[in-house]
CHARMM internal coordinates of N, CA and C (Angstrom, degrees):
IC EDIT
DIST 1 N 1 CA 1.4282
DIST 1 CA 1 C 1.5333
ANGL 1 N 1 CA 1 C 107.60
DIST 1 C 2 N 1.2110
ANGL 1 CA 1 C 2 N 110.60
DIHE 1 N 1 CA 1 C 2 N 144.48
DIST 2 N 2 CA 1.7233
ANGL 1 C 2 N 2 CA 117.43
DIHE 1 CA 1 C 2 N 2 CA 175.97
DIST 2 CA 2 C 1.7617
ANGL 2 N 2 CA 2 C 110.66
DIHE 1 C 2 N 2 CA 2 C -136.90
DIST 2 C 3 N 1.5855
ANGL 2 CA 2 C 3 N 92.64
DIHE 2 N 2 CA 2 C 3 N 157.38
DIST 3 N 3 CA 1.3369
ANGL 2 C 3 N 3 CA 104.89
DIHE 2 CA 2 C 3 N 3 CA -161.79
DIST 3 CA 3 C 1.6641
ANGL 3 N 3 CA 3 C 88.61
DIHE 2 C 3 N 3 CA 3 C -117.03
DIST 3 C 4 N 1.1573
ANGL 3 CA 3 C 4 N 119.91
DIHE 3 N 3 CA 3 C 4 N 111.74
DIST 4 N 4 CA 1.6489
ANGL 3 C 4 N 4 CA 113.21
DIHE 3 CA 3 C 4 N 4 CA 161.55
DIST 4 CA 4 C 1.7613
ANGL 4 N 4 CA 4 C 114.74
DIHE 3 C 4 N 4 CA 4 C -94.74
DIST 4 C 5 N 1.1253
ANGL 4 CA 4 C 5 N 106.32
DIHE 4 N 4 CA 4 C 5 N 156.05
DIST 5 N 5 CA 1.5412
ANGL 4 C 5 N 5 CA 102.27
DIHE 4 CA 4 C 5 N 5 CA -153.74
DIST 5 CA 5 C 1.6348
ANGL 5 N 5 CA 5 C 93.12
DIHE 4 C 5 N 5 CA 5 C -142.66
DIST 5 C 6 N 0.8703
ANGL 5 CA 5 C 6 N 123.22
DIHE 5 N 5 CA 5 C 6 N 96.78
DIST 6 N 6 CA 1.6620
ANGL 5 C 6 N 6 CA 129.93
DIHE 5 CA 5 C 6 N 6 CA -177.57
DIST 6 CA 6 C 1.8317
ANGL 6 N 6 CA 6 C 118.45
DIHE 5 C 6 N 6 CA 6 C -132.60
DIST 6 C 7 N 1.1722
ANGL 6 CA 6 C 7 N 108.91
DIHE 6 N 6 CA 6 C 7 N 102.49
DIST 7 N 7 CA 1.8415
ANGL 6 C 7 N 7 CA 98.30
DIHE 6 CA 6 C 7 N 7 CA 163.61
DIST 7 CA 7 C 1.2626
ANGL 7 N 7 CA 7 C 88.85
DIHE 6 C 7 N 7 CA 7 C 104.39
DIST 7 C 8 N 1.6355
ANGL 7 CA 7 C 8 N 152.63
DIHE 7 N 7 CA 7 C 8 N 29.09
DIST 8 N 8 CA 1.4575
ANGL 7 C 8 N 8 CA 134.39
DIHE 7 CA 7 C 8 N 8 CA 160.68
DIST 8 CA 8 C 1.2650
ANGL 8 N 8 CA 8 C 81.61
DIHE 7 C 8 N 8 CA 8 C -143.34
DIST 8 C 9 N 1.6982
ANGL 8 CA 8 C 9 N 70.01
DIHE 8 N 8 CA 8 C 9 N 163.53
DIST 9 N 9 CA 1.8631
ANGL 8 C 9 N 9 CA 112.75
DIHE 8 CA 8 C 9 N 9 CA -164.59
DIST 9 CA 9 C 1.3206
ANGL 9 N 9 CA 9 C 104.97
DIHE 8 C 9 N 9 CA 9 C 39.85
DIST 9 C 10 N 1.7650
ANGL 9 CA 9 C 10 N 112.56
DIHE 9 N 9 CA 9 C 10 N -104.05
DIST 10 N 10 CA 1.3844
ANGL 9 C 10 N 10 CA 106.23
DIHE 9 CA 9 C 10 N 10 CA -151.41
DIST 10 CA 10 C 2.0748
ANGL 10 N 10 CA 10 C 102.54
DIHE 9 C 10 N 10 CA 10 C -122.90
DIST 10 C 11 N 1.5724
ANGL 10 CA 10 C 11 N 70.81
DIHE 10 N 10 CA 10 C 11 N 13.29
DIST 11 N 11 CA 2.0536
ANGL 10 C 11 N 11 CA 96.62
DIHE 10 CA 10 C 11 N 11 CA 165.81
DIST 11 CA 11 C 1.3659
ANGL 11 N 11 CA 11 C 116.41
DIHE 10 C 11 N 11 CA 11 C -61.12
DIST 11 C 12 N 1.1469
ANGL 11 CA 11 C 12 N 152.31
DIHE 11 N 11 CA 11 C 12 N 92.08
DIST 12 N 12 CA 1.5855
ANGL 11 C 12 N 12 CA 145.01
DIHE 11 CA 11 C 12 N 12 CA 148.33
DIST 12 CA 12 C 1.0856
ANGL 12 N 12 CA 12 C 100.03
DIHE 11 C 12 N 12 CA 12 C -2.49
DIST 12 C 13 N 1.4193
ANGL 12 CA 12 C 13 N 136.07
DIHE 12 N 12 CA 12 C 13 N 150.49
DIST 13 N 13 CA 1.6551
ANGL 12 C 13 N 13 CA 157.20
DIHE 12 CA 12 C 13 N 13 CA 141.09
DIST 13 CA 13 C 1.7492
ANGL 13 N 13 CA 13 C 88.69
DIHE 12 C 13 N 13 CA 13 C -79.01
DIST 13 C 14 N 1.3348
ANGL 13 CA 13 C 14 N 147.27
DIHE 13 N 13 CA 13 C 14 N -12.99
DIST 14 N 14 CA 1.2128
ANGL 13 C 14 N 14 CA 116.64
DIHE 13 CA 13 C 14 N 14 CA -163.14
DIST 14 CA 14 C 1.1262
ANGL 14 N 14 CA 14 C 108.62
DIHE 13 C 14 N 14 CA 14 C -117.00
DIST 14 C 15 N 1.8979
ANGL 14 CA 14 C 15 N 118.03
DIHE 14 N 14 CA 14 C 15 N 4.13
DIST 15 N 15 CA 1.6258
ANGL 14 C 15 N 15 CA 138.15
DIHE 14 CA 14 C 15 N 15 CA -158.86
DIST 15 CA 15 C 1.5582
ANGL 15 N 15 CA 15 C 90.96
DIHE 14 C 15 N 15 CA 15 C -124.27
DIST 15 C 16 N 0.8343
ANGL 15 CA 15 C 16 N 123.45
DIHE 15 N 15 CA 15 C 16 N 116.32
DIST 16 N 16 CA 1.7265
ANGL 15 C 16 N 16 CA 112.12
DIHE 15 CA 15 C 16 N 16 CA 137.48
DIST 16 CA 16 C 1.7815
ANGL 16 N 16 CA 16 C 124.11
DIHE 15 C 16 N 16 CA 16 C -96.84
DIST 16 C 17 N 1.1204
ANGL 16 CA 16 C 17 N 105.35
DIHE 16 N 16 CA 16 C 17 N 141.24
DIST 17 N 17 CA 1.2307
ANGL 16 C 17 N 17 CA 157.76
DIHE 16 CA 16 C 17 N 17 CA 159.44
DIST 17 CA 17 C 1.4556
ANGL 17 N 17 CA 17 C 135.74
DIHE 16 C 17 N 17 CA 17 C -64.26
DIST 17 C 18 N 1.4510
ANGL 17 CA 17 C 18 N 105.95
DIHE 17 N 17 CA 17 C 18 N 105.45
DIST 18 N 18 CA 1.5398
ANGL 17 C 18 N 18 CA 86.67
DIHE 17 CA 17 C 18 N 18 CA -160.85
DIST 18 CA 18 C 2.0225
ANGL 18 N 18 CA 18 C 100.47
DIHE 17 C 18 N 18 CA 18 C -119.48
DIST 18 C 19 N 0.9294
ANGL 18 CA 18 C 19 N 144.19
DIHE 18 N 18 CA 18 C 19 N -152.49
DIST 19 N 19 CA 1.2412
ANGL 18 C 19 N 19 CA 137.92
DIHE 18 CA 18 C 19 N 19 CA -156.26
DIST 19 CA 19 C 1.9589
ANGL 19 N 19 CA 19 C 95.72
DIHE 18 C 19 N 19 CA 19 C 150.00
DIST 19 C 20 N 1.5358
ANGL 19 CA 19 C 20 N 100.72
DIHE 19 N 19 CA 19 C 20 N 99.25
DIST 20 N 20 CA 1.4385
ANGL 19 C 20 N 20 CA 98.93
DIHE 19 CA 19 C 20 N 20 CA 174.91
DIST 20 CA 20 C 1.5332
ANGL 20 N 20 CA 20 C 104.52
DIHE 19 C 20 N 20 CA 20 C -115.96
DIST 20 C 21 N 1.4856
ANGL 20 CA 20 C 21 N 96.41
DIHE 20 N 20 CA 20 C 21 N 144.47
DIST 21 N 21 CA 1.7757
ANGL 20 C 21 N 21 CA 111.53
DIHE 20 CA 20 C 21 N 21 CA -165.26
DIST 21 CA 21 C 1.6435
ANGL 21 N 21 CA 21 C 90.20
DIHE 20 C 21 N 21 CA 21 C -92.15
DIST 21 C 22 N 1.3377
ANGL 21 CA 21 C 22 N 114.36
DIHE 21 N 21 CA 21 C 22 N 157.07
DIST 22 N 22 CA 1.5796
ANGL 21 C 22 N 22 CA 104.66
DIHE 21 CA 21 C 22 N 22 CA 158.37
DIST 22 CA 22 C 1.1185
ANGL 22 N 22 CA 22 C 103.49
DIHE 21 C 22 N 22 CA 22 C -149.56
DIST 22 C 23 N 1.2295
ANGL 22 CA 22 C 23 N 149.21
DIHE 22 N 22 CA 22 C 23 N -170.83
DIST 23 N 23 CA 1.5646
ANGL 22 C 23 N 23 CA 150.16
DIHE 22 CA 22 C 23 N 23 CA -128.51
DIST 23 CA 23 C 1.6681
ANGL 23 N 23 CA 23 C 99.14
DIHE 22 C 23 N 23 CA 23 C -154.99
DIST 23 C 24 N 1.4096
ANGL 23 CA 23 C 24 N 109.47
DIHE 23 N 23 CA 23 C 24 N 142.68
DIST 24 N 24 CA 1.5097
ANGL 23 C 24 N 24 CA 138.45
DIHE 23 CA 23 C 24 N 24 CA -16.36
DIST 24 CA 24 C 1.9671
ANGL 24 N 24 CA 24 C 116.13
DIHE 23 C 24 N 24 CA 24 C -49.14
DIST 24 C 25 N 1.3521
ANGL 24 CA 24 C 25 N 113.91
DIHE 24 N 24 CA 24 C 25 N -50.89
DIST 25 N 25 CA 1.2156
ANGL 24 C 25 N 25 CA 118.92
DIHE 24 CA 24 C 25 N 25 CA 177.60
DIST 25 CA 25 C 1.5754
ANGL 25 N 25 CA 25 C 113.52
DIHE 24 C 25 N 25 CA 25 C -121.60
DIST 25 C 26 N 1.2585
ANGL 25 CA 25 C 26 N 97.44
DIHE 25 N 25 CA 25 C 26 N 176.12
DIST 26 N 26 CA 2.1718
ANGL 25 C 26 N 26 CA 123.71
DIHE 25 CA 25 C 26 N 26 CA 172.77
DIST 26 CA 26 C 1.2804
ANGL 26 N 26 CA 26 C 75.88
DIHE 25 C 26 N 26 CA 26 C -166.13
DIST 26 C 27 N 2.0316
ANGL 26 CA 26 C 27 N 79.35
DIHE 26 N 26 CA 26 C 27 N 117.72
DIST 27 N 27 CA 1.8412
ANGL 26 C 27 N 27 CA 111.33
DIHE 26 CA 26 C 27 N 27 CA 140.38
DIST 27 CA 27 C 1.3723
ANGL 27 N 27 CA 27 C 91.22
DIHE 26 C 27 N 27 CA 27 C -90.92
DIST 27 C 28 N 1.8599
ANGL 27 CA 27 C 28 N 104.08
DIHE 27 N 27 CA 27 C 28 N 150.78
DIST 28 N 28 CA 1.4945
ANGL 27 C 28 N 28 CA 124.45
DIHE 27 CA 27 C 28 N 28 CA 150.54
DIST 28 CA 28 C 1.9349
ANGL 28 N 28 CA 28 C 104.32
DIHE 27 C 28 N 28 CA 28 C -113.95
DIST 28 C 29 N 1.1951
ANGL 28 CA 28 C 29 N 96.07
DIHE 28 N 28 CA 28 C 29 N 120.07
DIST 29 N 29 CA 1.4263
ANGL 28 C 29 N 29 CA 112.34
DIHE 28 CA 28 C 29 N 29 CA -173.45
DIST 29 CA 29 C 1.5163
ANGL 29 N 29 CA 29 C 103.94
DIHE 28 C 29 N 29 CA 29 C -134.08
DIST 29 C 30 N 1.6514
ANGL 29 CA 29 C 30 N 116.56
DIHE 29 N 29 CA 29 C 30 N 159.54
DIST 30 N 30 CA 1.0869
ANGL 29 C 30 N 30 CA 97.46
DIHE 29 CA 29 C 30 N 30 CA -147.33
DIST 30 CA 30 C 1.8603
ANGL 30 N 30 CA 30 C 101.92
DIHE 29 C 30 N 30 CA 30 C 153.70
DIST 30 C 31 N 1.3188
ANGL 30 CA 30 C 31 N 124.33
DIHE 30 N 30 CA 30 C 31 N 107.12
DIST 31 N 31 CA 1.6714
ANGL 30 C 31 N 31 CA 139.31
DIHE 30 CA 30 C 31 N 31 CA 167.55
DIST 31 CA 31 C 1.2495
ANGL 31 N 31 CA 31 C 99.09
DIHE 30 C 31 N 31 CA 31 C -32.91
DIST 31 C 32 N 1.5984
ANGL 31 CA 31 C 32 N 106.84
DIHE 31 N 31 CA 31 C 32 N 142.10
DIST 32 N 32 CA 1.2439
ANGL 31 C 32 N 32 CA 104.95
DIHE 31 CA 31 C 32 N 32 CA -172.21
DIST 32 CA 32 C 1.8711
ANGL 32 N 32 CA 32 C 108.09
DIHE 31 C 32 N 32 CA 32 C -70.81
DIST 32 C 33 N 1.2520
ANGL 32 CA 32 C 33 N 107.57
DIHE 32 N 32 CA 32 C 33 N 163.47
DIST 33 N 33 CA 1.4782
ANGL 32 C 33 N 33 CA 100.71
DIHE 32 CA 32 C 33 N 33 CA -172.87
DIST 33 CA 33 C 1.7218
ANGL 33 N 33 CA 33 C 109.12
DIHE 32 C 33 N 33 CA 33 C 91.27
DIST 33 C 34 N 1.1789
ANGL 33 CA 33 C 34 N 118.39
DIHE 33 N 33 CA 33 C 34 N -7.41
DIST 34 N 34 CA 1.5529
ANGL 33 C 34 N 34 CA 114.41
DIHE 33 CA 33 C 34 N 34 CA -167.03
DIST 34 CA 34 C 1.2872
ANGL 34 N 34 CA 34 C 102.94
DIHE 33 C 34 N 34 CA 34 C -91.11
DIST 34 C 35 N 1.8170
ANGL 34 CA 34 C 35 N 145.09
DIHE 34 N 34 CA 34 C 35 N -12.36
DIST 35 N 35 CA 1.0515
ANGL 34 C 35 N 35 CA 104.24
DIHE 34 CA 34 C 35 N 35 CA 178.95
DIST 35 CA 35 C 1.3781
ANGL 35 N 35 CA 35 C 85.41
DIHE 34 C 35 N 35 CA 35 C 133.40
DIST 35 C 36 N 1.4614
ANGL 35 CA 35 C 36 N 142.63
DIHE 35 N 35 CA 35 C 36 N -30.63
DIST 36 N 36 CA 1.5215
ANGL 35 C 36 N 36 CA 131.23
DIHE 35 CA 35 C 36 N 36 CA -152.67
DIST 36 CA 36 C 1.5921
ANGL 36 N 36 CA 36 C 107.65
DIHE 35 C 36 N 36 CA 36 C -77.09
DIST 36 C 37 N 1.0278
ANGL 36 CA 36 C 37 N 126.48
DIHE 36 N 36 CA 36 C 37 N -19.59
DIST 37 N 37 CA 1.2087
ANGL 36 C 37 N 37 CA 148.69
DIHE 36 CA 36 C 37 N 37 CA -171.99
DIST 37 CA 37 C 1.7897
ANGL 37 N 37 CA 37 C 109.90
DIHE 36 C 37 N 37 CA 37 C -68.54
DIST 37 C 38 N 1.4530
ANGL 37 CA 37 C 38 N 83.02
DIHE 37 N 37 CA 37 C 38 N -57.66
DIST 38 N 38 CA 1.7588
ANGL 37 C 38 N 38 CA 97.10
DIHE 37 CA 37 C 38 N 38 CA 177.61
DIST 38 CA 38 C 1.3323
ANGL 38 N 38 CA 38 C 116.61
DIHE 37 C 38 N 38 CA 38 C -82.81
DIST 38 C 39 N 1.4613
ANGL 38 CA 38 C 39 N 126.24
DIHE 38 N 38 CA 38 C 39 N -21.11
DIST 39 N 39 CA 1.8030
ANGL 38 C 39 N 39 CA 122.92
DIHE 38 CA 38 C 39 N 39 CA 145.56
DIST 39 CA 39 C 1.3037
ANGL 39 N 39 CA 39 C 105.02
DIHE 38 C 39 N 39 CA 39 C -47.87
DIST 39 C 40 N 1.1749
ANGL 39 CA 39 C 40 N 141.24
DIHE 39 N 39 CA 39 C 40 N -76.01
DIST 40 N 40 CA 1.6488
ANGL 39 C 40 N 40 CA 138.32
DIHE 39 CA 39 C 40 N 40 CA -172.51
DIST 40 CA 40 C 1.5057
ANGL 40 N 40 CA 40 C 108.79
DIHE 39 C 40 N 40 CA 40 C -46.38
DIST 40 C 41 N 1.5030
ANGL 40 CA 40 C 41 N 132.77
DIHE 40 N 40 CA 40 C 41 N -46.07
DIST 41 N 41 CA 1.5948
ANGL 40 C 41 N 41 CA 130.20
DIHE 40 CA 40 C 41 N 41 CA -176.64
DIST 41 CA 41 C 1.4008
ANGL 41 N 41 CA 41 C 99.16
DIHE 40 C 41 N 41 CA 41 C -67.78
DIST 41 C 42 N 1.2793
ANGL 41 CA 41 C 42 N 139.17
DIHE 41 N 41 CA 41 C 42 N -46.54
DIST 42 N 42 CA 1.0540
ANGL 41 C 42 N 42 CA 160.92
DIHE 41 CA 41 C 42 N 42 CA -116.77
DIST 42 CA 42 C 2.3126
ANGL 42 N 42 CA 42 C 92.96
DIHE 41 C 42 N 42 CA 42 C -104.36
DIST 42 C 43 N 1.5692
ANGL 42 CA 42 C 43 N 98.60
DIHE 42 N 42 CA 42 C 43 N -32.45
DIST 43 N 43 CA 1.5892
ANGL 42 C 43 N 43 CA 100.11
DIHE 42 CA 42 C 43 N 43 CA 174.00
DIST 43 CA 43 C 2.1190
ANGL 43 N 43 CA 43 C 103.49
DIHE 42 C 43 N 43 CA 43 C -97.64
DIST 43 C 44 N 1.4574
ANGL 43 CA 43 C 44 N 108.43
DIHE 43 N 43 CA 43 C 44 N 17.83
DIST 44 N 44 CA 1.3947
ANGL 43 C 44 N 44 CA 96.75
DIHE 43 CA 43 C 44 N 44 CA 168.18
DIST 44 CA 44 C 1.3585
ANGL 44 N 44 CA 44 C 95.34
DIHE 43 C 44 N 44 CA 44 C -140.79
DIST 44 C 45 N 1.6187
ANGL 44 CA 44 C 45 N 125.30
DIHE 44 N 44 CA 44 C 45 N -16.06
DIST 45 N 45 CA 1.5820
ANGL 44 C 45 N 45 CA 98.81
DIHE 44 CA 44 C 45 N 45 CA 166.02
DIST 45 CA 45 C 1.5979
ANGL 45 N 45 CA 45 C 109.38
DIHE 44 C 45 N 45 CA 45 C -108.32
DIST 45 C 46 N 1.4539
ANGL 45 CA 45 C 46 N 134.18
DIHE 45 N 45 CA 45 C 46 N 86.93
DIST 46 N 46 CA 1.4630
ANGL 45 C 46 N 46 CA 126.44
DIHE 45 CA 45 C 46 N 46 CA -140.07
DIST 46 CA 46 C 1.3903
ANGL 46 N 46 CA 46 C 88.12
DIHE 45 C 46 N 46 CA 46 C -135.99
DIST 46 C 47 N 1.1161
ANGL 46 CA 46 C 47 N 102.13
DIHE 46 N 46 CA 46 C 47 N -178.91
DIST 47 N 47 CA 1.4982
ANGL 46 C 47 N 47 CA 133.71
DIHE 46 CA 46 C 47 N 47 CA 153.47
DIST 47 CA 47 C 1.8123
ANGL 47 N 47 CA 47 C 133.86
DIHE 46 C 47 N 47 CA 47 C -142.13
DIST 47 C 48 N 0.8992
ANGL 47 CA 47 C 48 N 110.59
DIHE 47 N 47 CA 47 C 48 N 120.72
DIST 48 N 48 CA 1.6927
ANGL 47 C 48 N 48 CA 112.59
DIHE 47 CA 47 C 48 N 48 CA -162.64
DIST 48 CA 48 C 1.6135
ANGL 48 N 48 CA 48 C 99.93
DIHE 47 C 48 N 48 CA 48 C -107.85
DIST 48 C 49 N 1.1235
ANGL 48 CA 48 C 49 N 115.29
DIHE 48 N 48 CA 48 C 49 N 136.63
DIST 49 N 49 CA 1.8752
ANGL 48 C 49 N 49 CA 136.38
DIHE 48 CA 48 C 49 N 49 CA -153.59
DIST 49 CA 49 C 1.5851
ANGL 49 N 49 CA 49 C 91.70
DIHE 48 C 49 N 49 CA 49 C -130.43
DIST 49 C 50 N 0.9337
ANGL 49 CA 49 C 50 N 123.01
DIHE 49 N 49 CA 49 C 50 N 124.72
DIST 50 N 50 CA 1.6371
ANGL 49 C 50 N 50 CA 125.15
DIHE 49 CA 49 C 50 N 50 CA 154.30
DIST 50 CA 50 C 1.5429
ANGL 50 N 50 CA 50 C 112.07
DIHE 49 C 50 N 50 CA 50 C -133.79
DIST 50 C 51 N 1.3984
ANGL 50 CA 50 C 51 N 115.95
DIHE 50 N 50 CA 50 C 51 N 137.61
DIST 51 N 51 CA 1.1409
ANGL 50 C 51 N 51 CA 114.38
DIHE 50 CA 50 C 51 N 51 CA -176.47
DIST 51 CA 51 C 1.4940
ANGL 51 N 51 CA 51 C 109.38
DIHE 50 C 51 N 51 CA 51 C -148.09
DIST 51 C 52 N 0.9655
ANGL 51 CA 51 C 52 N 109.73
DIHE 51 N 51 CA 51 C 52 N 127.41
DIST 52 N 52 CA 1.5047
ANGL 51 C 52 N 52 CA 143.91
DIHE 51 CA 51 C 52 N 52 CA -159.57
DIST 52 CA 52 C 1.8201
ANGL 52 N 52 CA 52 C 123.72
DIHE 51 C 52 N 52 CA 52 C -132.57
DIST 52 C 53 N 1.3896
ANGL 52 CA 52 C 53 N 110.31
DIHE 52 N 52 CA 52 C 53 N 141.96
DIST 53 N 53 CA 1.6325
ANGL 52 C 53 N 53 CA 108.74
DIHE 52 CA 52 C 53 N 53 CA 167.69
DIST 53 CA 53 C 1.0698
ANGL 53 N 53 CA 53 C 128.76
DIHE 52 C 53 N 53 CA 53 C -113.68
DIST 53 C 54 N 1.4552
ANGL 53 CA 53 C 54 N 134.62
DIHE 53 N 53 CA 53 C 54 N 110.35
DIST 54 N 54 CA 1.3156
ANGL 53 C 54 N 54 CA 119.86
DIHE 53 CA 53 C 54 N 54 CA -174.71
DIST 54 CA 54 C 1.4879
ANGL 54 N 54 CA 54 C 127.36
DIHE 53 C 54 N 54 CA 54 C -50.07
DIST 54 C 55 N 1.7180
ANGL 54 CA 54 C 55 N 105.54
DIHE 54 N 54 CA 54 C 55 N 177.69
DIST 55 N 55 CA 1.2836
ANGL 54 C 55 N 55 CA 99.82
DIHE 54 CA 54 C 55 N 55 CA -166.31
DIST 55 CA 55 C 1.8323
ANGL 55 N 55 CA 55 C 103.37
DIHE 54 C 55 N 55 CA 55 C -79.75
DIST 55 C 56 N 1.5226
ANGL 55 CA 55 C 56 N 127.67
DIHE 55 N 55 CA 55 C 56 N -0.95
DIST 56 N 56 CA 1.0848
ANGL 55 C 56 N 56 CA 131.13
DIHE 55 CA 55 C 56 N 56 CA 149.44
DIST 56 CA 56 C 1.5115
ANGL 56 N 56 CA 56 C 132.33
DIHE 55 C 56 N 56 CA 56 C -69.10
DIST 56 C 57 N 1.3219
ANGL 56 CA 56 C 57 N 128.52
DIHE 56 N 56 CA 56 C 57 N -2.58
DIST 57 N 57 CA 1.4797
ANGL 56 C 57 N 57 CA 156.99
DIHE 56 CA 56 C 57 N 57 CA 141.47
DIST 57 CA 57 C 1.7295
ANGL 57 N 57 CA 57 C 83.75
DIHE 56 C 57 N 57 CA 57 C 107.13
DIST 57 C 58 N 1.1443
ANGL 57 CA 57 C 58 N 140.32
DIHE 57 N 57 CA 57 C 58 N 46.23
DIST 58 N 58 CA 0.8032
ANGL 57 C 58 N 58 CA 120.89
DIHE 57 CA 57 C 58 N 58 CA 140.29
DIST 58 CA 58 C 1.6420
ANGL 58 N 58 CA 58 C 153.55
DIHE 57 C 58 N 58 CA 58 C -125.59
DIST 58 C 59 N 1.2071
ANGL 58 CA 58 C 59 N 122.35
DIHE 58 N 58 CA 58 C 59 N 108.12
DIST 59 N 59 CA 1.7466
ANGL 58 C 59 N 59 CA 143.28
DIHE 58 CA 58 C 59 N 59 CA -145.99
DIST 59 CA 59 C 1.5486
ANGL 59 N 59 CA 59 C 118.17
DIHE 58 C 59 N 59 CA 59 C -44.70
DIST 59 C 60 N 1.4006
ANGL 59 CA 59 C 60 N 116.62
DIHE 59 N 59 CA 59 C 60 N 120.04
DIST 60 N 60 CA 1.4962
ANGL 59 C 60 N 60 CA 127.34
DIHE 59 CA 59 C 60 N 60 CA -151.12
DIST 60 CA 60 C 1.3292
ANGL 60 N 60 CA 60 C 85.27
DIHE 59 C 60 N 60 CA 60 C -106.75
DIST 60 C 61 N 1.1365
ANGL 60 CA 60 C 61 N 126.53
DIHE 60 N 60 CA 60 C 61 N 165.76
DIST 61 N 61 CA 1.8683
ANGL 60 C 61 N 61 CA 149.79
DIHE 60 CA 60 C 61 N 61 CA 149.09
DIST 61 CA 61 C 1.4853
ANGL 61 N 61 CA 61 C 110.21
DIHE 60 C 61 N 61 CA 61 C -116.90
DIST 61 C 62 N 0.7337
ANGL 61 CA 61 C 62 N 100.24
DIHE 61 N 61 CA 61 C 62 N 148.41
DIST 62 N 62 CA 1.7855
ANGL 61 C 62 N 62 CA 108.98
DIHE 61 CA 61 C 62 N 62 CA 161.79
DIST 62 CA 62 C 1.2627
ANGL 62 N 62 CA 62 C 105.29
DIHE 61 C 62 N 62 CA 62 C -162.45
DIST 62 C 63 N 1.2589
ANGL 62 CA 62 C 63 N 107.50
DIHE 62 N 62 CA 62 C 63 N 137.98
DIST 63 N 63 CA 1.5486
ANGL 62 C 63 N 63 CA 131.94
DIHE 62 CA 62 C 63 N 63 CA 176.50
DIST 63 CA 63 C 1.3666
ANGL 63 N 63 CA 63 C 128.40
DIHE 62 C 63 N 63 CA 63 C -116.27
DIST 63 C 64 N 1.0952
ANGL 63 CA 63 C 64 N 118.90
DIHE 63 N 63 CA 63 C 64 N 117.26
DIST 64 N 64 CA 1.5057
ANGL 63 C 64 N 64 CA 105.28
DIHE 63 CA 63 C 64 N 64 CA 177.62
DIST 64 CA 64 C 1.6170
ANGL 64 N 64 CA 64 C 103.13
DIHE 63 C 64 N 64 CA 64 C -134.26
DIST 64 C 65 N 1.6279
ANGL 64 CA 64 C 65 N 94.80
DIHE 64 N 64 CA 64 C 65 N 140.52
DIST 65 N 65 CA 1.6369
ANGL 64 C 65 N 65 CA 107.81
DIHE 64 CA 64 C 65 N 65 CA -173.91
DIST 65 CA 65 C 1.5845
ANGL 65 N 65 CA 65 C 109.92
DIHE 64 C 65 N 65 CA 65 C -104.42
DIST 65 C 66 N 1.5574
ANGL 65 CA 65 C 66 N 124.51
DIHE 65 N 65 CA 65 C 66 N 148.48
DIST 66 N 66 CA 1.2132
ANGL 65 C 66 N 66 CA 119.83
DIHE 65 CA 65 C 66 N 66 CA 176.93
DIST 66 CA 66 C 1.6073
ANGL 66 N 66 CA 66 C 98.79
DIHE 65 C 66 N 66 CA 66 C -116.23
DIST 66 C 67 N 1.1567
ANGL 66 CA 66 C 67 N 131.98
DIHE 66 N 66 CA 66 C 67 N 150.91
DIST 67 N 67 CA 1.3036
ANGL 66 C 67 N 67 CA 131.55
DIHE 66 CA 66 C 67 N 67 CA 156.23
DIST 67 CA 67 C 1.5912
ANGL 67 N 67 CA 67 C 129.20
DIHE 66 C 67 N 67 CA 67 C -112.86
END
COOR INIT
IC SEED 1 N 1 CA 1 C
IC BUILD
């Protein structure tokens, strides 16, 4: 799973940012000022992308935004 992080706080809108979780856990650690703050806002003001092909081969998007 990945967290892209673009356009808050002290995030560029013109950079993305990526932040990949992996299993069992991800620490985000990190000087204060680095950013840990805006990983946590970043899983309630988000947007989640899945993209997939049907079994007719043809490639779906879906987007969903949180605010």
């Amino acid at each position: 799973m990945q967290l892209l992080i673009k356009g808050i706080r002290s995030f560029s809108p013109e950079n993305v940012n990526v932040v990949e979780f992996f299993r069992p856990l991800t620490l985000i650690v990190g000087q204060n000022g680095a950013g840990k703050t805006v990983a946590h806002e970043t899983e309630v003001k988000g947007q989640i992308k899945l993209r997939f092909v049907t079994s007719s081969g043809q490639p779906v998007v879906v987007v969903r935004s949180f605010s």
